[in-house]
N, C-alpha and C positions, 0 to 999 in steps of 0.2 A: 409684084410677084406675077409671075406667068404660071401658065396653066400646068406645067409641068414640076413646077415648083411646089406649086397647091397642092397637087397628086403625091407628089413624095412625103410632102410635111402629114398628109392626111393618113398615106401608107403609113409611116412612120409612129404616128396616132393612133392606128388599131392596132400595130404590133407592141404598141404599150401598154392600151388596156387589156389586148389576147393576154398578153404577158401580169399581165397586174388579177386577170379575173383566174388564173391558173394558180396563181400565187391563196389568192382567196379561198381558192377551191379549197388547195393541199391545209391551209390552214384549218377550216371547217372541218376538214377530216381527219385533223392532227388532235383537237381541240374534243371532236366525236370522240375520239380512240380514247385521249384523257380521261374523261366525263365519265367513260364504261368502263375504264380500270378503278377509277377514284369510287365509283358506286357498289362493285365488285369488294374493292376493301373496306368498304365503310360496311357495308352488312359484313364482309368476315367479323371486323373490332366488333360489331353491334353483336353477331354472335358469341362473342369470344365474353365480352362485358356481361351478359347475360349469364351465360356457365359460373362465371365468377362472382354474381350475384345470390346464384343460385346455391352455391357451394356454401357461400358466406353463411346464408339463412339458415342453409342445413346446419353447417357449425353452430351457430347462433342458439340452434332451436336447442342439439345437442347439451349444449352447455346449459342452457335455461331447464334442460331436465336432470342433468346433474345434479346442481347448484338447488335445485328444487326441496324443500321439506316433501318425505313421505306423503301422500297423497290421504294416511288416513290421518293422521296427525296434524291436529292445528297447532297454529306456535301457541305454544302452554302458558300461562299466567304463570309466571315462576316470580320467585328472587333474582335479584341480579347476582350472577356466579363472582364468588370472593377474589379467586384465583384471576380478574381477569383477563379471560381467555381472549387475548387478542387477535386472536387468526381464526377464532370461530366468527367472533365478530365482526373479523373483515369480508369472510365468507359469506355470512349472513346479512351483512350491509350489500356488497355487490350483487347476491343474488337477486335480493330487493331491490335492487337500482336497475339491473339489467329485466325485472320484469316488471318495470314502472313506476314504483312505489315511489312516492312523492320523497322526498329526502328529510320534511317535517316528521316525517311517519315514520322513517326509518328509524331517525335520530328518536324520538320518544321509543320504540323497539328496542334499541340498543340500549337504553338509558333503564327501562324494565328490568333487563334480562344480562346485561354484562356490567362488569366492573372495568371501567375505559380512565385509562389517565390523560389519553383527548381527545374524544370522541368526535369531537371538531375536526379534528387533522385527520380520524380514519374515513371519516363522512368526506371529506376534500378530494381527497385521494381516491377514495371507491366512485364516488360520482365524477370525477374528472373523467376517469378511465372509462369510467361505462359511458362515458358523452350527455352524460346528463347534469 
C-alpha cells in the first residue's frame, strides 16, 4: 500500500467512526427522551393507583360503618332466632368478616343467635367474598 492509499483508508476510518459516534449520540438522546416520558407516566399510573386506593379504603370504611352493630349495643346473649333469618345472618357473618373477626368466632356467633340450615355454606361464601 502507498501512502496515498493509507490516507484514504484512514480518511475513510474517521468518516465511519464521525458517522457511528453521531449515530450513538442520536441514540442517547432518543433513549433520554424515552426514560423521561416512561418516568413522567409511571408517576401519572402511581398517581392514578393511589386515588383508587384511596377511594377503595373510603368505600371500605363506609361499608364497615354500615354493616356495623349500633355503637351502644353489644351483640345480645340471645336465642337463636326460629325463623332463620338468613340474610340477617349473612349480614352479620360478612360484617364480621370484613372487620376481622376470626371465622371460628363468627361461626359460634351464628350458631348463638340464628337458626342456619348451613351455616357452613353461608360461613364459605361470606368469607370467600370478603377475602378472608
Amino acid at each position: 500500500m502507498d501512502r496515498d492509499e493509507i490516507e484514504r483508508t484512514s480518511e475513510h476510518v474517521r468518516r465511519i467512526l464521525e458517522a457511528a459516534e453521531a449515530s450513538a449520540e442520536q441514540i442517547r438522546a432518543q433513549a433520554a427522551d424515552d426514560v423521561t416520558r416512561l418516568r413522567t407516566r409511571l408517576a401519572d399510573v402511581e398517581s392514578e393507583l393511589g386515588g383508587v386506593v384511596e377511594t377503595l379504603r373510603r368505600s371500605g370504611e363506609r361499608l364497615a360503618e354500615a354493616l356495623a352493630p349500633p355503637r351502644d349495643e353489644a351483640p345480645a346473649e340471645t336465642t337463636a332466632q326460629p325463623d332463620g333469618d338468613e340474610a340477617g345472618a349473612r349480614l352479620t357473618a360478612l360484617n364480621m368478616a370484613l372487620g376481622g373477626t376470626p371465622r371460628d368466632e363468627t361461626a359460634r356467633y351464628l350458631a348463638e343467635h340464628y337458626a342456619l340450615a348451613d351455616a357452613e355454606a353461608l360461613l364459605d361464601d361470606v368469607y370467600d367474598r370478603a377475602g378472608g
